[in-house]
C-alpha angles and dihedrals in degrees: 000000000000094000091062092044090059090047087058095042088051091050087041090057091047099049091045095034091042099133087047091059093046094055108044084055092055093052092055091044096048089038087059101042088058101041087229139102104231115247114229113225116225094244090064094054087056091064097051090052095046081053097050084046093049099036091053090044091052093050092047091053084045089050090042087058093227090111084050094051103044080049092053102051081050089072095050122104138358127336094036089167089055092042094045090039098055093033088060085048098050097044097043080061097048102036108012140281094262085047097048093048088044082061114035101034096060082044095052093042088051087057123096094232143124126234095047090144091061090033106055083041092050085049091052091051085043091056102049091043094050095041091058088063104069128046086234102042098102132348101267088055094048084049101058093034079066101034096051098035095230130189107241091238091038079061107039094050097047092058106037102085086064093044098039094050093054084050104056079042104052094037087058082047090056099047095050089045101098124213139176110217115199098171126118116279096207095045106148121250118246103257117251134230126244087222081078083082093060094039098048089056086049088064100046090054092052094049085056094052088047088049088045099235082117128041121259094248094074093078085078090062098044091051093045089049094056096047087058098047090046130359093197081070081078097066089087122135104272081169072080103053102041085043086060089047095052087047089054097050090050085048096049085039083055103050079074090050104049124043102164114105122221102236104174121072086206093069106039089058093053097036094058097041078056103048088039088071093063110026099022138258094269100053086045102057086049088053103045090042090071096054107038135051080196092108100159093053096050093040081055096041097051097042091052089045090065074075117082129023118050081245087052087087136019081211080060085057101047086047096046089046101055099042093061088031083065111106090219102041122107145188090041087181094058097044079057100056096044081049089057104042098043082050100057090041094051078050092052088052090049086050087049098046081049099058090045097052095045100020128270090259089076095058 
């Protein structure tokens, strides 16, 4: 009996750690292939450091119940698809797209409210969309912002149009998406700690470093701090950051495979949104970075290519899992499909938006 139950546990941990597995079987291919064991920059190990920072200071504000009960007030009141749909938008901005699902999809199942199944997809869009705006919005972001050495405004203009256009249309989508709430209107708010102070100066501190108004190694002593204020801020998911090691070992391994540069910006963009629907948008901005000095078309491509497959995101994941995870959800092949189709649309209109901010002809 315990041995089945290890062997469940072990095919438990590869379906939900699957990225993990893959890549930690590309790095020893690659490094195989290439007789070598890869070298980690130490910008990548910046990067590295600026997640576990962000990652510990997130949880802590979670643990403190400030995120639950912002969440909470959002679902108060009339027009709950617009709320839940630009909520998703502005925290995946602030604290991530994975962070921001985390918060607002169990909050949107627990509703009692018709349409989930639009909602939770809308949210995943929102996310994605929201996260792109920001350097520190999600990890391929964070990643190029570093890589590049971009100026923060050089960065934020150069994707807002993306970011800005998903938002006037999802937020259309949300307000024509029609629900029925039947929860209480007086229910009381989860009580929060007075730690969220702390922590919310933690992660200002660690927006400035990412921003560079403040030097990297500040990070130590942000993840030092919140270790000290909470210790649950520790349970954060290291699968992700050894998953973004690994990545950056297969990515330094490649650069002695492939020799060829990607010249046209055209083609980077595309390239990456591609890739991004098989390996993830993530792996594929650490692949393409070290190929092409077109920074704006893969910062485009690989935010657009969150859009799509169910693999495009690991925020299309977290947003897939806990809706048939749901106890009262149905039909889990439909939601699929509708899944599916509102993500590659939502893909078509980012190749469009490209083509209109730097001319069809680079498409």
């Amino acid at each position: 009996m315990a041995a089945l139950r290890k062997k469940y546990a072990f095919i438990d941990f590869i379906l939900k750690e699957w990225l993990l597995v893959a890549s930690g079987v590309g790095l020893a291919l690659t490094s195989l292939l290439t007789t070598r064991l890869p070298r980690f920059s130490e910008d990548e190990l910046g990067v590295l450091l600026i997640l576990f920072a962000l990652f510990m200071t997130v949880k802590g504000l979670q643990e403190s119940g400030l995120i639950a009960n912002v969440a909470r007030r959002i679902e108060q009141g009339r027009a709950i698809p617009l709320k839940l749909v630009l909520g998703t938008f502005f925290l995946a901005m602030l604290m991530t797209n994975d962070v921001a699902l985390v918060v607002m999809v169990p909050l949107t199942l627990s509703l009692q409210i018709r349409r989930k199944d639009i909602l939770v997809i809308l949210e995943a869009l929102a996310a994605n969309a929201g996260s792109a705006l920001m350097p520190f919005g999600n990890p391929q972001n964070l990643y190029l912002y570093w890589h590049y050495r971009v100026g923060p405004v050089d960065f934020i203009s150069t994707i807002a149009p993306f970011s800005l256009a998903f938002l006037v249309l999802l937020a259309g989508a949300a307000s024509v998406t029609k629900t029925e709430n039947s929860a209480a209107a007086g229910a009381s708010l989860p009580a929060i700690h007075r730690i969220a102070w702390g922590f919310g100066v933690l992660f200002l501190i660690l927006i400035l470093a990412i921003l560079h108004v403040l030097p990297l190694f500040v990070a130590v002593l942000v993840i030092l701090a919140a270790a000290a204020l909470d210790r649950r801020a520790l349970r954060v998911d290291y699968a992700i950051l050894v998953t973004f090691l690994l990545f950056f070992g297969i990515t330094d391994n490649l650069r002695y495979i492939l020799t060829a540069e990607l010249h046209q910006a055209g083609h980077v963009f595309l390239l990456s949104a591609l890739i991004s629907q098989f390996i993830s948008n993530v792996p594929a901005a650490l692949l393409f970075a070290e190929f092409t000095p077109h920074w704006q078309a893969l910062l485009w491509g690989v935010n657009a290519g969150g859009f799509g497959s169910l693999v495009a995101s690991l925020a299309n994941l977290i947003a897939y899992k806990f809706y048939l995870a749901d106890g009262q959800t149905k039909a889990p092949f439909v939601f699929t499909i509708k899944f599916m189709a509102m993500g590659f649309m939502a893909l078509a209109i980012a190749i469009l938006l490209y083509g209109m901010r730097f001319g069809l002809g680079a498409i």
